[in-house]
C-alpha positions as CSV (number, residue, x, y, z in Angstrom):
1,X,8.7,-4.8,-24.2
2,X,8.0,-1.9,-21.6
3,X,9.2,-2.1,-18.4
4,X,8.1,0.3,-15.7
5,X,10.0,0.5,-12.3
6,X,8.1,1.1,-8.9
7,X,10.3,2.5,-5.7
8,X,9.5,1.2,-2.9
9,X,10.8,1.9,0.9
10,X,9.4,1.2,4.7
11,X,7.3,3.9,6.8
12,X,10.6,5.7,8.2
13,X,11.8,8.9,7.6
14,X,9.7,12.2,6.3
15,X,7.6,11.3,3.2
16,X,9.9,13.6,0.8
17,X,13.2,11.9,2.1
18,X,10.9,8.4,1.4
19,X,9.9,9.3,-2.2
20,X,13.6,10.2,-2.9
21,X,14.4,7.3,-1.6
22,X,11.8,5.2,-3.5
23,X,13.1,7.3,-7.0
24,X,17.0,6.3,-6.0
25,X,15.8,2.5,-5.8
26,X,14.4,2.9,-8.9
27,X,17.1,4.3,-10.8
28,X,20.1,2.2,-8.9
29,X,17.3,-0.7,-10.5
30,X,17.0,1.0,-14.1
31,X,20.9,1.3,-14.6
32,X,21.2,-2.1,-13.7
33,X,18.8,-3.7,-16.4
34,X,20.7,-1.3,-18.9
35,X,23.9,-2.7,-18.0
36,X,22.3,-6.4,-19.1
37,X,21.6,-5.2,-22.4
38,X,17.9,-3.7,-22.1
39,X,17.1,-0.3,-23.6
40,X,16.9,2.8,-21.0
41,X,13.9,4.4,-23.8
42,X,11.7,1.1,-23.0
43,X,11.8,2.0,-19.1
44,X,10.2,4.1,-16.6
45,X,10.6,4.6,-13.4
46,X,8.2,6.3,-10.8
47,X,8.7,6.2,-6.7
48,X,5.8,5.1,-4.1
49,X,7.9,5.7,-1.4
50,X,5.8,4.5,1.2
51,X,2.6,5.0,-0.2
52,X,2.1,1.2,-0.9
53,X,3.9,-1.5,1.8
54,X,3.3,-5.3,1.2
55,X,3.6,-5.3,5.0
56,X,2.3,-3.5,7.6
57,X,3.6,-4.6,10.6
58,X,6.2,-2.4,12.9
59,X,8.8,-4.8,12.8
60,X,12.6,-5.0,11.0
61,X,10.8,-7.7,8.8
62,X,8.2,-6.4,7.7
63,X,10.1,-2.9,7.3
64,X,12.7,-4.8,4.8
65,X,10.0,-6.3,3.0
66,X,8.7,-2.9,2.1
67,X,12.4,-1.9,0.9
68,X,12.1,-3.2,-2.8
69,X,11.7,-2.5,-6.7
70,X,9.0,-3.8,-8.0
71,X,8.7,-4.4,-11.9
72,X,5.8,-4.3,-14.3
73,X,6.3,-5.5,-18.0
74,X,3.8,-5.0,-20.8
75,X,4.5,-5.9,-24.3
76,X,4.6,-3.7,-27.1
């Protein structure tokens, strides 16, 4: 199993301080799924920062929506 980790974060803030951001999600994300057992070598992680919202809306909701990690798995 593969797993690759997407950053995501909401529209705010400079795109550099967004793709940092997006990178930090992934890796507070990564370190977690270590810590239940899976293997750091069988994860990636790459940020989007705010390249890619679910939600486009200027609202609080929609803004936390786009705050997330998103995970792709693909078997070996």
């Amino acid at each position: 199993m593969l797993i690759l980790i997407e950053g995501h974060c909401d529209e705010r803030g400079t795109n550099e301080y967004n793709l940092a951001l997006g990178e930090r999600r992934a890796k507070a994300t990564m370190n977690y799924l270590v810590t239940q057992g899976v293997q750091a070598n069988r994860i990636t992680i790459i940020s989007y920062g705010e390249e890619r919202p679910v939600c486009t809306e200027k609202n609080e909701g929609c803004w936390q929506r786009n705050r997330h990690a998103h995970f792709l798995v693909k078997a070996r």
